[in-house]
C-alpha positions in Angstrom: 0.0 0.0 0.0 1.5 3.7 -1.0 2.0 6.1 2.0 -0.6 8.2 3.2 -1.3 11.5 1.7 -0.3 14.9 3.4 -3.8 16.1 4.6 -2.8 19.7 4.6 -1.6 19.1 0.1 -4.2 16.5 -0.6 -7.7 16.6 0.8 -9.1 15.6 -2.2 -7.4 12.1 -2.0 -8.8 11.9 1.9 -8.4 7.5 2.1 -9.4 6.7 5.9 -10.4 3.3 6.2 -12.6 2.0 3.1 -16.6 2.2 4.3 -18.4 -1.4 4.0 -21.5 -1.4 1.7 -22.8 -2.7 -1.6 -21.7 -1.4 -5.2 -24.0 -1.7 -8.4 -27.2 0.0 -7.3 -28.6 2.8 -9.7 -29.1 5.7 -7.0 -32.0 7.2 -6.6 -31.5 10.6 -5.5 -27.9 12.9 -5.2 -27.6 12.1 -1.5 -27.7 8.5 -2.0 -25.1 8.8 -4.8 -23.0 10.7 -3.0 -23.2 8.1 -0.2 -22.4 5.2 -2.5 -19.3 7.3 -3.5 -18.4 7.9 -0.3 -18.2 4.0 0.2 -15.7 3.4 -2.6 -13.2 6.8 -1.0 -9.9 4.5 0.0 -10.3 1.2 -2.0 -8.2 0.6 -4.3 -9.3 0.2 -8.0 -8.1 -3.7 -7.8 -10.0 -3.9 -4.9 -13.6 -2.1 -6.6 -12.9 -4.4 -9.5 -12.9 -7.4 -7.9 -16.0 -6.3 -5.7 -17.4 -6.2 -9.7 -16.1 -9.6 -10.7 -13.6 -7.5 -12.9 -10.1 -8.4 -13.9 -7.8 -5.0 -13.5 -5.2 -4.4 -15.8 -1.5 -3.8 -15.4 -1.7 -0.4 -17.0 -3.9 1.4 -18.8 -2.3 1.0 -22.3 -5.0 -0.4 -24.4 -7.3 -0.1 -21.4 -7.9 3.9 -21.6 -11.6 4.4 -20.2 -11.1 1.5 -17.6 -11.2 3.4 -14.9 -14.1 5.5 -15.5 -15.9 2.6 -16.6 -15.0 1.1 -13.5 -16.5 3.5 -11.4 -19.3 3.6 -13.6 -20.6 0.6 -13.3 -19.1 0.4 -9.1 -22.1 3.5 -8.8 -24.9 1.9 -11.4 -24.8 4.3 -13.4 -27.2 3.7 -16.2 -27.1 6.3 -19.5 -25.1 3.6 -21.0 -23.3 5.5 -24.4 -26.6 7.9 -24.9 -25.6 11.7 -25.5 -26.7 12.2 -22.0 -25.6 12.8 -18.1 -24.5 9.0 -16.8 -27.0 9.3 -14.3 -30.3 10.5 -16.5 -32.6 10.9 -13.6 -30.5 13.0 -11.6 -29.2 15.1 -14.3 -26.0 14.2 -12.8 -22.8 13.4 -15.3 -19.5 11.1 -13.6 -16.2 12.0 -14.5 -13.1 10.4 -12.9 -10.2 12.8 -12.5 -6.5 11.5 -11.7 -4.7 13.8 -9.8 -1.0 14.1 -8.6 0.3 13.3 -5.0 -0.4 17.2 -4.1 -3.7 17.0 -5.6 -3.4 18.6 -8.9 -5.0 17.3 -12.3 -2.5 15.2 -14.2 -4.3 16.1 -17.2 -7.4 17.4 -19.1 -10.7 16.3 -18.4 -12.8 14.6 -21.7 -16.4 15.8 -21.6 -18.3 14.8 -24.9 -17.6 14.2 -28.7 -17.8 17.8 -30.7 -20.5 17.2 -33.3 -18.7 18.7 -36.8 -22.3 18.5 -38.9 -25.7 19.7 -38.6 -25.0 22.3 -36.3 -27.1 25.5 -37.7 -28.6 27.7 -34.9 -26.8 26.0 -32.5 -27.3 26.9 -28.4 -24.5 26.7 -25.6 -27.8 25.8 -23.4 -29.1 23.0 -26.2 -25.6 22.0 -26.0 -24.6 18.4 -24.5 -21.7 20.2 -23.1 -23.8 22.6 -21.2 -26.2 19.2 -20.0 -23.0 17.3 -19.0 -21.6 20.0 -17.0 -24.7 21.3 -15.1 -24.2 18.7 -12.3 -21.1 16.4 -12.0 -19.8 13.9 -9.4 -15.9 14.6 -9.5 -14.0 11.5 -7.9 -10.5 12.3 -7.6 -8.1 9.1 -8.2 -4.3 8.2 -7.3 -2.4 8.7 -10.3 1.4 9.3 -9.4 3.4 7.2 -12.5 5.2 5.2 -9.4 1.9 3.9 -7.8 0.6 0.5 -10.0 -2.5 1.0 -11.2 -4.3 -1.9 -9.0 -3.2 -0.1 -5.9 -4.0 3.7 -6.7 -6.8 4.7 -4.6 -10.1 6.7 -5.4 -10.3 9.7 -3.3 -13.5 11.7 -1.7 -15.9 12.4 -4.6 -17.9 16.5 -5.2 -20.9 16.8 -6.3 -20.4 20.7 -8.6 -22.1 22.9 -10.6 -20.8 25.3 -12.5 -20.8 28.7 -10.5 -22.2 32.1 -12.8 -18.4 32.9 -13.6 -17.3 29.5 -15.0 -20.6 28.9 -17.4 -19.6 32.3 -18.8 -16.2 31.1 -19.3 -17.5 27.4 -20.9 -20.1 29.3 -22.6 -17.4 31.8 -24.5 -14.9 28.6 -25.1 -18.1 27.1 -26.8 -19.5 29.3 -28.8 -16.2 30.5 -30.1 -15.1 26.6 -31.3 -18.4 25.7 -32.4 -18.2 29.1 -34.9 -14.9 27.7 -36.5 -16.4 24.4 -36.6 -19.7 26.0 -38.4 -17.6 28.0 -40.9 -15.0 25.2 -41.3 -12.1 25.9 -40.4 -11.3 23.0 -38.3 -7.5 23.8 -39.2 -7.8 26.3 -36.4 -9.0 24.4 -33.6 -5.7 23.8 -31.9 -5.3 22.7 -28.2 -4.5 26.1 -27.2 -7.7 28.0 -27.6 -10.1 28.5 -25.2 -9.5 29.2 -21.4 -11.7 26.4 -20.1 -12.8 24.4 -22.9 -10.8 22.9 -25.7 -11.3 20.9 -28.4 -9.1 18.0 -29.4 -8.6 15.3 -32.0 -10.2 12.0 -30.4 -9.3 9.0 -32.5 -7.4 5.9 -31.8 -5.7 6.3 -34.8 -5.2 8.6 -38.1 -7.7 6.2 -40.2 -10.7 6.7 -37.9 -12.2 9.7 -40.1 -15.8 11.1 -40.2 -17.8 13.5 -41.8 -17.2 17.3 -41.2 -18.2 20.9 -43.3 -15.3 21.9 -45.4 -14.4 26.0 -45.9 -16.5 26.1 -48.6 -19.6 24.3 -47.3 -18.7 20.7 -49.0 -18.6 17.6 -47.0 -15.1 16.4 -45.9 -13.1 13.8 -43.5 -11.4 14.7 -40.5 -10.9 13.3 -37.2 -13.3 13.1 -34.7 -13.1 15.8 -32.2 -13.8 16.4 -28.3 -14.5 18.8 -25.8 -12.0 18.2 -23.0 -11.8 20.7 -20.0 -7.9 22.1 -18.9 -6.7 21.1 -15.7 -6.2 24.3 -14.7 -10.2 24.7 -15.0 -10.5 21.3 -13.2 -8.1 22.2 -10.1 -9.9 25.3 -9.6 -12.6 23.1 -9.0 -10.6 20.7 -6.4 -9.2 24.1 -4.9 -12.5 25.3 -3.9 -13.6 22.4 -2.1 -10.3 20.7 -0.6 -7.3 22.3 0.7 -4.5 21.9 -1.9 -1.1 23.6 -1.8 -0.4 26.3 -3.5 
């Protein structure tokens, strides 16, 4: 088992002793979500997995998704892959975020696909973006590259919502990619644009192509795209509700 956290730099990966209780049931409100999540805060993800009947993998090469899946299926949630929150009844959308010994995203955060067609008089609040991001169960995970991935532990789970300052900030990230996207000029929707909200090739490889508007208005190929959040946007998240270093 890896050392214990610093309280005072990690509060977000608080691992007391793991609570006893049963995985797999589709909550039924947030407080009883929160509770199951509260359950899993200290196992291990070999540990969760075989509570699932599920083999863990040495690494996540080949496996990327496992953990969220993982957790997924730990807290019943049931949207399957519909182009909605992962729990539909709550409103409430999961995302797993690994984070560094101090607490600190290790990277950006995927959200949804970015649709590339049939996007005329698109709204930020039609958008699946704006739905995922509404209400969100954060659960922080191990993730220093010197922990194995069977013993990294999931951490003290959030429930957020966006506060009046970050919407307008996901909002403006939106609408401006979804304009370059709508006058085609994918070319110019690099990594670094956008303060909270990028967009991002999302493709296992270079021949996984699908259909997108051209400059001119003509149906091309390109690679499927995604909306991912920065981790600076993410660890202002963890900053307001745990106690991370500075």
């Amino acid at each position: 088992m890896p050392e214990e956290f610093h309280p005072r730099s990690a509060a977000a990966l608080r691992v007391g002793p793991p609570k006893r209780g049963a995985l797999r049931k589709t909550p039924e409100s947030e407080w009883e979500l929160l509770e199951q999540a509260q359950i899993l805060a200290g196992k291990s993800l070999s540990a969760v997995a075989h509570q699932l009947g599920r083999r863990t993998p040495r690494n996540l090469m080949g496996h990327k998704g496992w953990v969220g899946e993982l957790l997924e299926s730990a807290l019943g949630a049931d949207a399957g892959s519909a182009p909605e929150p992962d729990f539909p009844a709550l409103g409430v959308e999961l995302k797993t975020i690994p984070v560094t010994r101090d607490g600190r995203p290790r990277e950006s955060t995927y959200v949804c696909t970015a649709p590339l067609i049939d996007n005329v008089g698109a709204r930020w609040d039609k958008s699946l973006v704006h739905r995922k991001l509404q209400r969100v169960l954060w659960v922080p995970i191990e993730a220093e590259p010197s922990i194995p991935l069977p013993a990294r532990r999931i951490g003290t789970a959030l429930l957020w919502s966006p506060s009046t300052q970050e919407e307008q900030c996901l909002k403006r990230d939106w609408e401006e990619l979804m304009d370059l996207i709508c006058m085609g000029e994918l070319d110019q929707l690099r990594a670094h644009r956008g303060d909270c909200l990028q967009i991002r090739p999302k493709a296992a490889d270079g021949r996984s192509l699908i259909e997108a508007i051209g400059q001119a208005g003509e149906r091309i190929h390109t690679l499927p795209r995604g909306f991912y959040l920065r981790p600076s946007f993410t660890e202002g998240i963890l900053r307001g509700h745990f106690l991370i270093a500075t």
